[in-house]
N, C-alpha and C positions, 0 to 999 in steps of 0.2 A: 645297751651293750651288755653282756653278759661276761661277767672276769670268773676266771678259774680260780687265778689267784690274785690280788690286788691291797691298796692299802687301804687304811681304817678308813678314807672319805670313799671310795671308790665301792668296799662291799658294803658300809650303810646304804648306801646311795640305791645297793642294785637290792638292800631288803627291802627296802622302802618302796622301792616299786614291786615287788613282790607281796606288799602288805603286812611287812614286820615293821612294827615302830618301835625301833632299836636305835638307842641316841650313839654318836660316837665315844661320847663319854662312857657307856657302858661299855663297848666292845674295847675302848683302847683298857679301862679296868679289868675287863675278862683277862683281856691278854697278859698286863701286867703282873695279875695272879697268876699267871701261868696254867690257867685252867683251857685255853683257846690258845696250841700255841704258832706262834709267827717268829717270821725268818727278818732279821735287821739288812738294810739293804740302803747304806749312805747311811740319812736323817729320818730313812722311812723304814716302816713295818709294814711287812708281806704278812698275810694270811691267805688260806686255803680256802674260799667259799662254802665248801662241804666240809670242815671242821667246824663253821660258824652256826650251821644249817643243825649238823650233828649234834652240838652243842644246845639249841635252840626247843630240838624236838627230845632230847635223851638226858640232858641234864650234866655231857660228857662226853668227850672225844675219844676215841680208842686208837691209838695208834701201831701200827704194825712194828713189830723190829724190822730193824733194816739188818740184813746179811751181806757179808761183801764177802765175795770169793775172788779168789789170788790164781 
C-alpha cells in the first residue's frame, strides 16, 4: 500500500519496500530535529511521504508558505 501521508512504522515500511534502509529510529530523530516535519495526531506522528523522499535525495525539505485569504 502506498501512504501519502502516515506514521513513522507505516512510511519506514513503504521505504523499505522501495529499497531505502532507513531505520525508524532515524526517521523518528529526523523528525524530532525538526529537520522532516510531521503533524501530532493522538500518540502518533503524521509525516508527508514526499518530505521523507525530499529529504532523502536533497538533504532538505522546502516547504511552501501557506496564505490564507479571508
Amino acid at each position: 500500500m502506498m501512504y501519502k501521508v502516515g506514521t513513522t512504522q507505516q512510511i519506514v515500511k513503504q521505504l523499505h519496500q522501495e529499497g531505502y534502509q532507513i531505520s525508524e529510529y532515524a526517521l523518528r530523530r529526523w523528525i524530532a530535529e525538526g529537520v522532516i516535519p510531521s503533524v501530532s495526531s493522538g500518540k502518533k506522528r503524521l509525516v508527508v511521504y514526499a518530505h521523507v523522499i525530499e529529504f532523502l535525495t536533497t538533504g532538505s525539505v522546502a516547504l511552501e508558505p501557506i496564505t490564507a485569504s479571508v
